[in-house]
C-alpha positions in Angstrom: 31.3 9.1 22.9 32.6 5.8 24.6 35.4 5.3 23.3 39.6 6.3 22.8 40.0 9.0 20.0 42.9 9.9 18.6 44.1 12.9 21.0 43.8 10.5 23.9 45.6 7.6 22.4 48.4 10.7 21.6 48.8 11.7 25.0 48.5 8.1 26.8 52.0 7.3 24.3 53.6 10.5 25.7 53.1 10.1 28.9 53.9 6.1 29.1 57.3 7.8 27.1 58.1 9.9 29.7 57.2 7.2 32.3 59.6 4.5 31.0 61.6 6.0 28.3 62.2 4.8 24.8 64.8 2.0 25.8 61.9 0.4 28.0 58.9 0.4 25.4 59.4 -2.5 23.5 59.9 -4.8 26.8 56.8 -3.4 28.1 54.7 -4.2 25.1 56.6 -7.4 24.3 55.7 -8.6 28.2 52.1 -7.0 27.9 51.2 -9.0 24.7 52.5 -12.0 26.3 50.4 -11.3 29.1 47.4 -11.3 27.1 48.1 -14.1 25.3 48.5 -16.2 28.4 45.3 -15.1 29.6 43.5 -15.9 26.4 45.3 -19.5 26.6 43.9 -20.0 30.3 40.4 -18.9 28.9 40.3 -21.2 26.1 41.4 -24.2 28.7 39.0 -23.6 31.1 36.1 -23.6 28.4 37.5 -26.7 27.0 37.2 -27.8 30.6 33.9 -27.1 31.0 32.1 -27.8 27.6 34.2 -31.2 26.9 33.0 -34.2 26.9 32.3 -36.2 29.6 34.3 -38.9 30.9 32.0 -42.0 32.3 32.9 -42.7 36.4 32.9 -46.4 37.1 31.5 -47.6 40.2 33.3 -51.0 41.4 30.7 -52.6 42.5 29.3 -53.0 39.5 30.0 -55.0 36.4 33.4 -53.4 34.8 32.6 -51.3 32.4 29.1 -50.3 33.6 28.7 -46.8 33.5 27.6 -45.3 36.8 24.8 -43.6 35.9 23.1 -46.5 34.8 22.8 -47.9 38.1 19.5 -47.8 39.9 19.8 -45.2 43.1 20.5 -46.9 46.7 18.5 -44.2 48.5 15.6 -42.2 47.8 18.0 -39.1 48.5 19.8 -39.7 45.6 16.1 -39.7 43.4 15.6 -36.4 45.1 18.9 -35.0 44.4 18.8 -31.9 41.8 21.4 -32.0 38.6 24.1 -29.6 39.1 23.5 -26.5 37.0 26.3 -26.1 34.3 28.1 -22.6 33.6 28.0 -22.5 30.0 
């Protein structure tokens, strides 16, 4: 099987006892869960970051409040141009 059984999980907690010692366990899972929950935190941020919504860019030489992507395209490269793929 693929996974921790019960035996294992026994002898991983004795040997991280005889590692740190009884004094040092609770600082070590107090800084681990902390760890994790930073990392979750960071996670959730960066899919915010990516499936938020978009903010319109402004070009100034248009009319304020013209969105950019209303504008017709200056070159033909920019009509040729793909869309950036987006990690989802």
């Amino acid at each position: 099987m693929m996974g921790i059984g019960m035996g294992e999980m026994v002898i991983i907690l004795l040997i991280v006892l005889v590692l740190f010692g009884a004094k040092r366990i609770p600082e070590i899972s107090a800084s681990f869960g902390k760890g994790i929950r930073e990392f979750k935190k960071n996670i959730g941020d960066v899919q915010d970051s990516v499936t938020g919504p978009e903010t319109p860019r402004y070009d100034s030489r248009l009319n304020v409040g013209e969105p950019l992507a209303r504008r017709e395209p200056a070159t033909p490269d920019e009509t040729t141009r793909p869309e950036p793929k987006r990690l989802v």
